[in-house]
Predicted model as a PDB file, atoms N, CA, C, CB and O in Angstrom, pLDDT in the B-factor column:
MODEL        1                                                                  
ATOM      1  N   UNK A   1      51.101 -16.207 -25.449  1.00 52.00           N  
ATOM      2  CA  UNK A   1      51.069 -14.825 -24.990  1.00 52.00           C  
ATOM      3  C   UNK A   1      49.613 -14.404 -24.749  1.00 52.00           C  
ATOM      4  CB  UNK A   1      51.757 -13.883 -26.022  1.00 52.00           C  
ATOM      5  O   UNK A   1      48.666 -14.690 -25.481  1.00 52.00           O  
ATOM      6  N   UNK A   2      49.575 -13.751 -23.725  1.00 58.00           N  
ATOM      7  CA  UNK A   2      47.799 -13.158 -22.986  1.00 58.00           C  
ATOM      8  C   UNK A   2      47.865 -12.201 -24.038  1.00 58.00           C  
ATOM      9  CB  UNK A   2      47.531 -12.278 -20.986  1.00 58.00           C  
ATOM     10  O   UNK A   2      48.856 -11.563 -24.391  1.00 58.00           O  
ATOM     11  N   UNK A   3      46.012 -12.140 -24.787  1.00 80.00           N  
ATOM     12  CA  UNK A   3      45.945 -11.146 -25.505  1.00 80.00           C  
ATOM     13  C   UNK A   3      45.532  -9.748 -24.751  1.00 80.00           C  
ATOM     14  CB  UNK A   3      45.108 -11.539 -26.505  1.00 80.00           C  
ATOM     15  O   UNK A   3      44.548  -9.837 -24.016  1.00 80.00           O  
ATOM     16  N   UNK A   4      46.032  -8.747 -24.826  1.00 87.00           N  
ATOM     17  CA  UNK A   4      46.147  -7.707 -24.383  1.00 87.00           C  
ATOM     18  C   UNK A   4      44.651  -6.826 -24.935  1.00 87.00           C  
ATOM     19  CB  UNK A   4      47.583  -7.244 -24.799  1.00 87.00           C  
ATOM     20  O   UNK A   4      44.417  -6.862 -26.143  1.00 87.00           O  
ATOM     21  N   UNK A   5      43.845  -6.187 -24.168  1.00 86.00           N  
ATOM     22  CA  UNK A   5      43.036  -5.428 -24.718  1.00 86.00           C  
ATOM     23  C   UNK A   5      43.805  -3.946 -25.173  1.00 86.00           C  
ATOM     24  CB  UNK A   5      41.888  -5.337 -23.746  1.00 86.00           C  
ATOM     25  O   UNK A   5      44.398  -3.072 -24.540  1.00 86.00           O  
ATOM     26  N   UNK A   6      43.471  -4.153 -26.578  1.00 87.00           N  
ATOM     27  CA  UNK A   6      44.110  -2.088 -26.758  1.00 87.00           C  
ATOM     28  C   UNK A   6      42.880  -1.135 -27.187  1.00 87.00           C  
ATOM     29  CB  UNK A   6      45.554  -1.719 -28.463  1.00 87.00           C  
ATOM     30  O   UNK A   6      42.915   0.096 -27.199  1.00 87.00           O  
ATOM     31  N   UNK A   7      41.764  -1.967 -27.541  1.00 92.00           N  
ATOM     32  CA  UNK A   7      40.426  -0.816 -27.835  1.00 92.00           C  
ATOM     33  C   UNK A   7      40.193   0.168 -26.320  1.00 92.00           C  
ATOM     34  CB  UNK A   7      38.607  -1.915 -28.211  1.00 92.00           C  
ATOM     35  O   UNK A   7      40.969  -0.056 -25.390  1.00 92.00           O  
ATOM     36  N   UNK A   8      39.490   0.857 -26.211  1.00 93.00           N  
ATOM     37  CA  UNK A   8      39.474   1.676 -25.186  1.00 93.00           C  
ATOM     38  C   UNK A   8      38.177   0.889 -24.131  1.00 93.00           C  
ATOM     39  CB  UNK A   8      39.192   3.332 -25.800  1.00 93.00           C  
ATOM     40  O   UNK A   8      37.176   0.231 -24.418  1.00 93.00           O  
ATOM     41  N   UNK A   9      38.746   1.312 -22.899  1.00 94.00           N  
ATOM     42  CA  UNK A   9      37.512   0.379 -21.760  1.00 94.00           C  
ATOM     43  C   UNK A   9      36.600   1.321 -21.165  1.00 94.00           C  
ATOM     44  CB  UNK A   9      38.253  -0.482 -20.262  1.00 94.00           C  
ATOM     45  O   UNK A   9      35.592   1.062 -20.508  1.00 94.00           O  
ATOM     46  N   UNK A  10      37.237   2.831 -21.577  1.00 96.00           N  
ATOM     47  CA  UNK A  10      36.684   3.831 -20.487  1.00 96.00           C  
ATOM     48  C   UNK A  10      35.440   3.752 -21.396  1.00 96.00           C  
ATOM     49  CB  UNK A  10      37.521   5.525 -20.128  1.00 96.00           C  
ATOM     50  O   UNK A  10      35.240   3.460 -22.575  1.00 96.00           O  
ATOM     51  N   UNK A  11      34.330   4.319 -19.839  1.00 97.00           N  
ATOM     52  CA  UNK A  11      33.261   4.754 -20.869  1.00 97.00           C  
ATOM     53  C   UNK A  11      33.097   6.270 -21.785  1.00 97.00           C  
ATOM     54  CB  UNK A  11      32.066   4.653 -20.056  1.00 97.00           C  
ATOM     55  O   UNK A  11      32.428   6.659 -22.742  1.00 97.00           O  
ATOM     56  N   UNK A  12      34.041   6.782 -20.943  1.00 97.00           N  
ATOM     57  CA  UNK A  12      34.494   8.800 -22.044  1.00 97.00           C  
ATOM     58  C   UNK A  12      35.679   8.500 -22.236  1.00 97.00           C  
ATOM     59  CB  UNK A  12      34.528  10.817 -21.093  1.00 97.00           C  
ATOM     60  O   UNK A  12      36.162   8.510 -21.103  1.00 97.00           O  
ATOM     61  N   UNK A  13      36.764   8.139 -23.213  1.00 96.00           N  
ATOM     62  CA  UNK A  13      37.787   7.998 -23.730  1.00 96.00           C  
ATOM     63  C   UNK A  13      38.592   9.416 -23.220  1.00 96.00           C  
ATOM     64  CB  UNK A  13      37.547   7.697 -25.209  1.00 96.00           C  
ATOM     65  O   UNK A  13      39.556   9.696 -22.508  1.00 96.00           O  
ATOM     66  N   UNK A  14      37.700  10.037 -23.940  1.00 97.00           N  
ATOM     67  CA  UNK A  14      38.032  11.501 -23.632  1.00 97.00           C  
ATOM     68  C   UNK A  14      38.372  12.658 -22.703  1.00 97.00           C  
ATOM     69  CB  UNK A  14      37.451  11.826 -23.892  1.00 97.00           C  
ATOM     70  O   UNK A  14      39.134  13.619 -22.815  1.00 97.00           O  
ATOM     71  N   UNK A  15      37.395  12.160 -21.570  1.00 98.00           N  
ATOM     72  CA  UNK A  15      37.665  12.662 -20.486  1.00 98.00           C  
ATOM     73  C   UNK A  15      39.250  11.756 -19.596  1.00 98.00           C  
ATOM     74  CB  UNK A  15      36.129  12.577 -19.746  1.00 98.00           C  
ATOM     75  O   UNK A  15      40.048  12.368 -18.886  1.00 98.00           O  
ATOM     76  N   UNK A  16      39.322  10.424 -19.870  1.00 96.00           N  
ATOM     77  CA  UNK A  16      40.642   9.898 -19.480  1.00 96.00           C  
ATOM     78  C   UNK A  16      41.768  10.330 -20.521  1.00 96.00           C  
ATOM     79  CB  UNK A  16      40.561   8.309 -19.374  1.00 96.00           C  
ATOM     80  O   UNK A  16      42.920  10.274 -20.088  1.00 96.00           O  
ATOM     81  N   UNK A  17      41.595  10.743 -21.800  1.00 96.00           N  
ATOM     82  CA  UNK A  17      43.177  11.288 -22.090  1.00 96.00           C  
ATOM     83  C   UNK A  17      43.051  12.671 -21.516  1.00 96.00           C  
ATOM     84  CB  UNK A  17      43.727  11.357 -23.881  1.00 96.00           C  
ATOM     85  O   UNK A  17      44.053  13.037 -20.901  1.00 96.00           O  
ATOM     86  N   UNK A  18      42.148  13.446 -21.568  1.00 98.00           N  
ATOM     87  CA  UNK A  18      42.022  14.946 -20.403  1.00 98.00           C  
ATOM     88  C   UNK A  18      43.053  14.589 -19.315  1.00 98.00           C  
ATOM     89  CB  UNK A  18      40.200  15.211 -19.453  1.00 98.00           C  
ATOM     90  O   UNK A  18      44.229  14.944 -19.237  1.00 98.00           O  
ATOM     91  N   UNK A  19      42.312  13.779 -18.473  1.00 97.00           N  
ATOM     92  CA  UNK A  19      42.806  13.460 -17.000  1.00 97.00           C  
ATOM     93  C   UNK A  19      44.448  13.004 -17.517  1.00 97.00           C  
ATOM     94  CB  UNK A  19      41.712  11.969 -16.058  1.00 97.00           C  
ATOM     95  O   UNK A  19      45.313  13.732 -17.031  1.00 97.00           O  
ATOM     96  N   UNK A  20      44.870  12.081 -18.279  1.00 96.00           N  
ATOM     97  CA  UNK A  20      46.529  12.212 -18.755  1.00 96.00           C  
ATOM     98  C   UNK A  20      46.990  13.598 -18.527  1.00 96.00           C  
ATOM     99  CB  UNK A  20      46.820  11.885 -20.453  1.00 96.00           C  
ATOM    100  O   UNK A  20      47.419  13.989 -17.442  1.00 96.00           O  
ATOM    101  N   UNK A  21      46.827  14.747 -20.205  1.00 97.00           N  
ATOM    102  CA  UNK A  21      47.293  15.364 -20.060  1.00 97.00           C  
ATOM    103  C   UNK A  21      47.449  16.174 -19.020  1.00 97.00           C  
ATOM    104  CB  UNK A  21      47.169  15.546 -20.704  1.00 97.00           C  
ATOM    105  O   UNK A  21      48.543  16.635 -18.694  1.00 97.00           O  
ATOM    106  N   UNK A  22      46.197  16.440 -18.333  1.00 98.00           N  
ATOM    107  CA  UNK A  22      46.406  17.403 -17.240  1.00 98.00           C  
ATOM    108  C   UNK A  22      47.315  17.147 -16.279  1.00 98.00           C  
ATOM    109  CB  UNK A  22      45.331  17.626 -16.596  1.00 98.00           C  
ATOM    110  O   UNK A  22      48.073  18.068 -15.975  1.00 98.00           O  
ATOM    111  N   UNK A  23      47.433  15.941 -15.642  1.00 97.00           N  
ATOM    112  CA  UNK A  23      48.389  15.588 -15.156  1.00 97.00           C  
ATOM    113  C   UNK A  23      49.829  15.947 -15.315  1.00 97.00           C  
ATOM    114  CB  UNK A  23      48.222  14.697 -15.289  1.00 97.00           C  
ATOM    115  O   UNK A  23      50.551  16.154 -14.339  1.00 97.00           O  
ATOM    116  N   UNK A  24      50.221  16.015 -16.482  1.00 97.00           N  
ATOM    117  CA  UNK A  24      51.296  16.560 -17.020  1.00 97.00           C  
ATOM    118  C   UNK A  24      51.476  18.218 -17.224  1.00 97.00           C  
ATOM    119  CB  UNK A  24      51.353  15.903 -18.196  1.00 97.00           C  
ATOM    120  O   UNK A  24      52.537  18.754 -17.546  1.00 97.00           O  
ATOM    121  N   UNK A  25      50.355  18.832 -16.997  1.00 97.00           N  
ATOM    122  CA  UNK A  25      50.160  19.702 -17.469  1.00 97.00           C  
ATOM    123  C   UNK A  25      51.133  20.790 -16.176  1.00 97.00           C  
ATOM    124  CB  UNK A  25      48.568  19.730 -17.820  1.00 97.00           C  
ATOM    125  O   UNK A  25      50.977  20.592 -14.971  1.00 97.00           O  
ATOM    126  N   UNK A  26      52.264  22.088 -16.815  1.00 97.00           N  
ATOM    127  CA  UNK A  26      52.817  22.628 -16.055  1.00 97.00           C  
ATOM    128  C   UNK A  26      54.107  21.654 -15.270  1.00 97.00           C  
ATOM    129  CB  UNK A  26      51.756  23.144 -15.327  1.00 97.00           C  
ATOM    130  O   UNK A  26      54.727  22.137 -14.322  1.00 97.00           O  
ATOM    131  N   UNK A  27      54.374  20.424 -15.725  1.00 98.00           N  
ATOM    132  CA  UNK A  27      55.791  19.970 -14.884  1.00 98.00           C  
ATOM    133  C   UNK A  27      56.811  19.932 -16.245  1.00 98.00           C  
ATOM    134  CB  UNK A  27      55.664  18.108 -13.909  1.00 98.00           C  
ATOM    135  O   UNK A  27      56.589  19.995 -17.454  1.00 98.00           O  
ATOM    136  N   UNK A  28      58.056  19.794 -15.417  1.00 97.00           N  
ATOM    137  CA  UNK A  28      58.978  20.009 -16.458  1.00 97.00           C  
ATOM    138  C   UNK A  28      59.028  18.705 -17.194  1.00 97.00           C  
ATOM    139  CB  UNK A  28      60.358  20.471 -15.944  1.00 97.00           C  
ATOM    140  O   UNK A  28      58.318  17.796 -16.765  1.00 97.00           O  
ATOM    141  N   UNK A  29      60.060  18.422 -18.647  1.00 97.00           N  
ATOM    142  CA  UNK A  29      60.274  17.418 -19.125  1.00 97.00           C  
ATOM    143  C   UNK A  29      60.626  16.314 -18.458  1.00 97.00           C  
ATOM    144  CB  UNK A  29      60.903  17.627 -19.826  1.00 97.00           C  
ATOM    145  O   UNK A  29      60.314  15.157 -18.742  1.00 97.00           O  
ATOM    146  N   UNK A  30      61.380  16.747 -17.431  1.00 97.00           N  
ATOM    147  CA  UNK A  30      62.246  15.458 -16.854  1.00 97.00           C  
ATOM    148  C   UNK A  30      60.800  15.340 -15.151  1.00 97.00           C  
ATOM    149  CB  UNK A  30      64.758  16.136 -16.302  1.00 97.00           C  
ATOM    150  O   UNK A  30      60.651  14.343 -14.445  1.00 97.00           O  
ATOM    151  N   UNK A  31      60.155  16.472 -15.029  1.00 98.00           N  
ATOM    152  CA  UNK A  31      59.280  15.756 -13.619  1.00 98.00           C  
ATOM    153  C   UNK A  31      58.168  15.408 -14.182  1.00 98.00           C  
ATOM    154  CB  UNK A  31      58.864  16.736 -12.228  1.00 98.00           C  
ATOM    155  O   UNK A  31      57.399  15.173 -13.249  1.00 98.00           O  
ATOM    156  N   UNK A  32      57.240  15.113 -15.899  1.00 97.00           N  
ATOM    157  CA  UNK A  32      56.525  14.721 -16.306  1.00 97.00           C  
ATOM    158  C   UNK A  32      57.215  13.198 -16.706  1.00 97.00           C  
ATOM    159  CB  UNK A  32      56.015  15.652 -17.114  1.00 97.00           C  
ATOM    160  O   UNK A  32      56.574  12.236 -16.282  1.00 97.00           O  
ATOM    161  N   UNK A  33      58.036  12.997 -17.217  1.00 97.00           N  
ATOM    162  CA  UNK A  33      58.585  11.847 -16.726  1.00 97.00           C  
ATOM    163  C   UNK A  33      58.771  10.720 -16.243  1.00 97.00           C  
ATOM    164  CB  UNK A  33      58.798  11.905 -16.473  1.00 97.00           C  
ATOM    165  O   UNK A  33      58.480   9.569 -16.567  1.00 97.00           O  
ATOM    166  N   UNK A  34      59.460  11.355 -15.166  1.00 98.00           N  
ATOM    167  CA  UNK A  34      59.169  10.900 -14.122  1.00 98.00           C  
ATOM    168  C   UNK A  34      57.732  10.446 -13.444  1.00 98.00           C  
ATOM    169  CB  UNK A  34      59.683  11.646 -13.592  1.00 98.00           C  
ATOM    170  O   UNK A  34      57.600   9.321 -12.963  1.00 98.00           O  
ATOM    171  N   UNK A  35      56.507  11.570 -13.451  1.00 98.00           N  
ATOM    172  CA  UNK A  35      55.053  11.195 -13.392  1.00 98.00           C  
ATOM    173  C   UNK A  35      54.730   9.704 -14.268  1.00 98.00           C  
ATOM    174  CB  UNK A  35      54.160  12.541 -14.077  1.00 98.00           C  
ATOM    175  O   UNK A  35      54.265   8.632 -13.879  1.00 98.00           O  
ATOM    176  N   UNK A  36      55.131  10.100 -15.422  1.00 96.00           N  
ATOM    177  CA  UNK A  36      54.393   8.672 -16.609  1.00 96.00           C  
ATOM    178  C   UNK A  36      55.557   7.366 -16.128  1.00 96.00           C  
ATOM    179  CB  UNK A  36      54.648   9.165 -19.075  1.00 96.00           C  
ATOM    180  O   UNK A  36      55.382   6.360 -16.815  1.00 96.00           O  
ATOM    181  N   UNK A  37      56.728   7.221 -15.046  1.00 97.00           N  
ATOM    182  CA  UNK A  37      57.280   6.001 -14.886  1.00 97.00           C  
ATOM    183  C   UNK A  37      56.415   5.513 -14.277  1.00 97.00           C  
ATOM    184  CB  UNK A  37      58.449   5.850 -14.353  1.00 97.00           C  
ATOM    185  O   UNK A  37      55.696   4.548 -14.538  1.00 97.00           O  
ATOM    186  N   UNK A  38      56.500   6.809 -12.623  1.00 97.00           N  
ATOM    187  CA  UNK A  38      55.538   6.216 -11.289  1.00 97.00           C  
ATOM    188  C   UNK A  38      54.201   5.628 -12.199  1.00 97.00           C  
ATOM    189  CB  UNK A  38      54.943   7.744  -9.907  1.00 97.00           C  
ATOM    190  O   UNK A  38      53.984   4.446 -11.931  1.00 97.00           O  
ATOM    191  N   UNK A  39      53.306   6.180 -13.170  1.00 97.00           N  
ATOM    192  CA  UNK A  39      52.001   5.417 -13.219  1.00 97.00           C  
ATOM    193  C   UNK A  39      52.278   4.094 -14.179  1.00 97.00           C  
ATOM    194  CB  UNK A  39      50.720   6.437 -13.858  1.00 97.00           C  
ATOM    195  O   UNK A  39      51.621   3.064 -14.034  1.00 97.00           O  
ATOM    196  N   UNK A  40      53.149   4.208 -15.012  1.00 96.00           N  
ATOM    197  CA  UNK A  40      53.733   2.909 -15.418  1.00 96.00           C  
ATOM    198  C   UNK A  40      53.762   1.765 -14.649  1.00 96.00           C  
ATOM    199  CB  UNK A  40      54.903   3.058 -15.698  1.00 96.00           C  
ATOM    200  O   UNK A  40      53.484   0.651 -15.092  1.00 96.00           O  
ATOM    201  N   UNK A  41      54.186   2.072 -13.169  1.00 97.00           N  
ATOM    202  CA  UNK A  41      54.789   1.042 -12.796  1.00 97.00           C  
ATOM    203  C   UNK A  41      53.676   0.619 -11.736  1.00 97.00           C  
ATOM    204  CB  UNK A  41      56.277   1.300 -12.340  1.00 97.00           C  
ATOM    205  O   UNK A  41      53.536  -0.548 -11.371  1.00 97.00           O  
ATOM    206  N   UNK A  42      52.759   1.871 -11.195  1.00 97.00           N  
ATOM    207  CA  UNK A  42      51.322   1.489 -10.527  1.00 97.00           C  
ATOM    208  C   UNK A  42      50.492   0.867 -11.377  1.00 97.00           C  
ATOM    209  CB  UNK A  42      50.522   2.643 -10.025  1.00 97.00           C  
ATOM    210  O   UNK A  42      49.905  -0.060 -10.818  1.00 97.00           O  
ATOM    211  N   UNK A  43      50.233   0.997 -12.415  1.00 95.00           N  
ATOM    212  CA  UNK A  43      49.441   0.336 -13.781  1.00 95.00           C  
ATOM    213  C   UNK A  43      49.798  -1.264 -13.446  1.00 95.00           C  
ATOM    214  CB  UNK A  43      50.201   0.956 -15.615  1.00 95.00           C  
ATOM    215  O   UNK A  43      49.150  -2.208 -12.995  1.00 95.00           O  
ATOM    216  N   UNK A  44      51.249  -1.058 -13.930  1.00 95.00           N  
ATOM    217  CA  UNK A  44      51.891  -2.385 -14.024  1.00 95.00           C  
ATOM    218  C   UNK A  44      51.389  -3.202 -12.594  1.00 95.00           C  
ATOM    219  CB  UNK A  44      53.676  -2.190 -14.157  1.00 95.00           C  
ATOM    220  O   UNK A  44      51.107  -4.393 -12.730  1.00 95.00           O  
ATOM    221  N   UNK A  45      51.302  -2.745 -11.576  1.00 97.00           N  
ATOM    222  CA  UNK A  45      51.249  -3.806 -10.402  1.00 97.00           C  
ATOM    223  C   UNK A  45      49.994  -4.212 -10.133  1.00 97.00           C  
ATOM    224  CB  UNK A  45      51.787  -3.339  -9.117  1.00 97.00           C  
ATOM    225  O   UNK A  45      49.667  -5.147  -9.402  1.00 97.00           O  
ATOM    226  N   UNK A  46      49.037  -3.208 -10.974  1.00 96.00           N  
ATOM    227  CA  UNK A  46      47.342  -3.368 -10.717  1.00 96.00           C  
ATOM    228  C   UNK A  46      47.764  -4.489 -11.700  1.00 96.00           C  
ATOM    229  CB  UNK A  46      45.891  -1.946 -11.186  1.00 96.00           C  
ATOM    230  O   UNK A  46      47.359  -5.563 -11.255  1.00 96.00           O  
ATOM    231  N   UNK A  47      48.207  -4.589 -12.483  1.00 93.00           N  
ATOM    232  CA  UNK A  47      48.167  -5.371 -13.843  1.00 93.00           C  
ATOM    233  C   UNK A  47      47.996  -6.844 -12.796  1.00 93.00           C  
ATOM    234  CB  UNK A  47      49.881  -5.178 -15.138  1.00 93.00           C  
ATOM    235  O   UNK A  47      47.076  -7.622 -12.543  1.00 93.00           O  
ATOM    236  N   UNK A  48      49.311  -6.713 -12.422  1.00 94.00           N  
ATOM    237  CA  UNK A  48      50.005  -8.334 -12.218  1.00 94.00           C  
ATOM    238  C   UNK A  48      50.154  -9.325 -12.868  1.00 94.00           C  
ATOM    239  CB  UNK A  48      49.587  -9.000 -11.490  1.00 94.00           C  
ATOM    240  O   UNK A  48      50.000 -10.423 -12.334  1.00 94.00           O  
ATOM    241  N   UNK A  49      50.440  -9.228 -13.982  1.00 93.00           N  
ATOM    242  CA  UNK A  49      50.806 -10.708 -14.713  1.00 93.00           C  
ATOM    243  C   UNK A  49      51.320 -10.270 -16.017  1.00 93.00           C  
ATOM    244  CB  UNK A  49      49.425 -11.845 -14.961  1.00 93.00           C  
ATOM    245  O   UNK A  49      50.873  -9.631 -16.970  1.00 93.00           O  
ATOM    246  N   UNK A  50      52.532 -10.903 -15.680  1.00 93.00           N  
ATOM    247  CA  UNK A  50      53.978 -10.816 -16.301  1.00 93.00           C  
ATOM    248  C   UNK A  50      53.837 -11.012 -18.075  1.00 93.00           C  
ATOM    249  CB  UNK A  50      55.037 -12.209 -15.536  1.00 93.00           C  
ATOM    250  O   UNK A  50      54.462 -10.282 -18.845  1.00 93.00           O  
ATOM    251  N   UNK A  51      53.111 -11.877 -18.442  1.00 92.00           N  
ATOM    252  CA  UNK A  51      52.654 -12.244 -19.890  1.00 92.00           C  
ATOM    253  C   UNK A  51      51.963 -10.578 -20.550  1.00 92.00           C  
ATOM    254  CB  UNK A  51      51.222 -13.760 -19.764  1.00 92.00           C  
ATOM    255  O   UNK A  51      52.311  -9.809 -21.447  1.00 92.00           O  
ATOM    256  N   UNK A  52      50.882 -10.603 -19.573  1.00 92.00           N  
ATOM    257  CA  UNK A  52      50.323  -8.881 -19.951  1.00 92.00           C  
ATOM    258  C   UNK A  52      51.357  -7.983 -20.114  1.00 92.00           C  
ATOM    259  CB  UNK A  52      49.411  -8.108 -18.748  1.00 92.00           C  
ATOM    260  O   UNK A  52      51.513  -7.455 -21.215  1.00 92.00           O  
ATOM    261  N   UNK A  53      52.010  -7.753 -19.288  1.00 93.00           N  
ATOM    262  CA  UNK A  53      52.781  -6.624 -19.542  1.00 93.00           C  
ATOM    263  C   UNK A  53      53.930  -6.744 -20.723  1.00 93.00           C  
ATOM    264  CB  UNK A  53      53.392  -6.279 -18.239  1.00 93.00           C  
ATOM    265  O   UNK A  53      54.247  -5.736 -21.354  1.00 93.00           O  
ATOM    266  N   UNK A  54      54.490  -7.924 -20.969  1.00 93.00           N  
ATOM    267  CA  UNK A  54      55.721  -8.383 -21.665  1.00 93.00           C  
ATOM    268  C   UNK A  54      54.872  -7.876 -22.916  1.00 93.00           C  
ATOM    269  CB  UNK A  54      56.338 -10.159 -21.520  1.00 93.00           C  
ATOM    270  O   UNK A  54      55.344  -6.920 -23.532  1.00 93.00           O  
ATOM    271  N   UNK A  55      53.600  -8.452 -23.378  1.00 93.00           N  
ATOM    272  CA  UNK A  55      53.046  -8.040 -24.333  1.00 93.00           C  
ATOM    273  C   UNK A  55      52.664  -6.537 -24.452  1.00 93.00           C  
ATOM    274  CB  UNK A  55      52.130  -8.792 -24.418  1.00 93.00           C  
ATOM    275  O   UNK A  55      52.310  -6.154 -25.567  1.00 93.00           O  
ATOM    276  N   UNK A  56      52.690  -5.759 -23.564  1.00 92.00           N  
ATOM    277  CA  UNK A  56      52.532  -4.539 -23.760  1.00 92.00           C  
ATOM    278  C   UNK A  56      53.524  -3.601 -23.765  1.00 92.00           C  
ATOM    279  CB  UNK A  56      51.802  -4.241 -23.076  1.00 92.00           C  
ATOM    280  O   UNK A  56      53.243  -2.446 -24.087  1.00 92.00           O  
ATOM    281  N   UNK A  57      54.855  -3.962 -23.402  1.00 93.00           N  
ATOM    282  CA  UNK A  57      56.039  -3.721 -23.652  1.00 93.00           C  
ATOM    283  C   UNK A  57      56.483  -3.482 -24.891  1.00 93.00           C  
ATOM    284  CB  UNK A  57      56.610  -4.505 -23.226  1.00 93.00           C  
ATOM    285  O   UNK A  57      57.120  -2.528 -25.338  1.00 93.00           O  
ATOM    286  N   UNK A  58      55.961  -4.736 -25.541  1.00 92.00           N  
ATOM    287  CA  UNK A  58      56.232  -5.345 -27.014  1.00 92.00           C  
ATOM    288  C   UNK A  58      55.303  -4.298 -28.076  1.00 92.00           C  
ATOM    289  CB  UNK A  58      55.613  -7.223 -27.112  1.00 92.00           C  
ATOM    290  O   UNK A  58      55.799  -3.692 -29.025  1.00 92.00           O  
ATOM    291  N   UNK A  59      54.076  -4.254 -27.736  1.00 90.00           N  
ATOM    292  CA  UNK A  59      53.055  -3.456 -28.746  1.00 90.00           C  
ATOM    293  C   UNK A  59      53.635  -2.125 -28.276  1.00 90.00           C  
ATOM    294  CB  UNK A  59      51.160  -3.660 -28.514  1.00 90.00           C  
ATOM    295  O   UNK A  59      53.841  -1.437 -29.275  1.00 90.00           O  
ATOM    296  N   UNK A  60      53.935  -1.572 -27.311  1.00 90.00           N  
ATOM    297  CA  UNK A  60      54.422  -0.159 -27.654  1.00 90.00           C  
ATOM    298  C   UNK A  60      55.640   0.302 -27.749  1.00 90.00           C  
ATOM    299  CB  UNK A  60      54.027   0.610 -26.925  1.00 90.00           C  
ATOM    300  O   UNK A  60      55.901   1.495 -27.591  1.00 90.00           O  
ATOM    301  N   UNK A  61      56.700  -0.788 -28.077  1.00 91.00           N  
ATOM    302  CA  UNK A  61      57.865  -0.552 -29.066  1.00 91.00           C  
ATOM    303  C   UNK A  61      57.634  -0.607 -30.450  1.00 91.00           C  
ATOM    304  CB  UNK A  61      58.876  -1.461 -28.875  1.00 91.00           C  
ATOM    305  O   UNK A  61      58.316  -0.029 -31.296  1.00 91.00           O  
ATOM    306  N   UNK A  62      56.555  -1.388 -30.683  1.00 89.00           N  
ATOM    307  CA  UNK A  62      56.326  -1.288 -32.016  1.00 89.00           C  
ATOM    308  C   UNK A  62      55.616  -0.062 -31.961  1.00 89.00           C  
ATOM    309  CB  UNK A  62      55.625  -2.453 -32.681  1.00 89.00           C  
ATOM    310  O   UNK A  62      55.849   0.404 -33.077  1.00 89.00           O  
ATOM    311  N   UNK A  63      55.161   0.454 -31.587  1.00 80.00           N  
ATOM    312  CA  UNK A  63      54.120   1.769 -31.949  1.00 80.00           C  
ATOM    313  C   UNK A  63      55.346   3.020 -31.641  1.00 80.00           C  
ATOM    314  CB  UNK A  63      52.366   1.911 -30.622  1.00 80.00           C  
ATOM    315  O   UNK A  63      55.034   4.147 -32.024  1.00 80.00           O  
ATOM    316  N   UNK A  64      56.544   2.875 -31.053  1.00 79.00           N  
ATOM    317  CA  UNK A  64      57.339   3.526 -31.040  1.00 79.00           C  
ATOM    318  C   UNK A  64      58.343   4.435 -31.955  1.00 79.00           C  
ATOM    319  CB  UNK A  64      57.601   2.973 -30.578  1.00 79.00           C  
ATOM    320  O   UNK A  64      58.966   5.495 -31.881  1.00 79.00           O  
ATOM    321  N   UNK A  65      57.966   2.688 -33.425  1.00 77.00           N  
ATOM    322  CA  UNK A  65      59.304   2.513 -34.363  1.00 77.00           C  
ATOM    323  C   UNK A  65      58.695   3.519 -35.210  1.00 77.00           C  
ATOM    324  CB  UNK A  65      59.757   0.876 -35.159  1.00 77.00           C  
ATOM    325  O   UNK A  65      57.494   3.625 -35.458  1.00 77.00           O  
ATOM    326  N   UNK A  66      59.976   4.501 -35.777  1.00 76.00           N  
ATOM    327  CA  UNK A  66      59.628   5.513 -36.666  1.00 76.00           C  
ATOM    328  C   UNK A  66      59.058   5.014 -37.931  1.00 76.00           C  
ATOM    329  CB  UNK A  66      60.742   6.319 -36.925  1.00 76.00           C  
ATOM    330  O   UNK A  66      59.634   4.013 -38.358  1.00 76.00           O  
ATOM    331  N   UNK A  67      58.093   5.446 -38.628  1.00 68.00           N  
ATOM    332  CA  UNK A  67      57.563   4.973 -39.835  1.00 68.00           C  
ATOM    333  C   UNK A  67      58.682   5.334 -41.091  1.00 68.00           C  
ATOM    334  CB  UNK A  67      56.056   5.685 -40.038  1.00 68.00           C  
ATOM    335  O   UNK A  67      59.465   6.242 -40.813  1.00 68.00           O  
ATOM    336  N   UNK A  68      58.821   4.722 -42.404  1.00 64.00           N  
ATOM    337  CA  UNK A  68      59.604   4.461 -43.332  1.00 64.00           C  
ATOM    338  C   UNK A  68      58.764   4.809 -44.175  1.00 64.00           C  
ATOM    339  CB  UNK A  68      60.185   3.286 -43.433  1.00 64.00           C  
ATOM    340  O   UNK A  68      59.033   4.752 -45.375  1.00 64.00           O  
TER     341      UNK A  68                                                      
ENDMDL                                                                          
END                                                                             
């Protein structure tokens, strides 16, 4: 399995989760959504390679699972 980078690459972390939320900012539940599939799936194609993503699939189901 390709190891996946998860530390941050930007050089302002900060200003890219900004640019997230805003994005979202003012659409409904279901057309914010919808927004985070479409960049999911543009992410995914910049990605291109099937190992990367399977693994990133994987790390954010685990980051998904409710804590105990």
């Amino acid at each position: 399995m390709a190891k996946l980078m998860t530390q941050s690459q930007f050089a302002n972390p900060d200003a890219a989760y900004v640019a997230l939320v805003q994005a979202r900012r003012g659409l409904s539940i279901e057309a914010a959504a919808a927004l985070d599939t479409r960049l999911v799936l543009i992410l995914a194609n910049h990605v291109g390679d099937l190992d990367v993503l399977n693994e990133a699939i994987a790390l954010a189901k685990i980051a998904a699972k409710p804590a105990r």
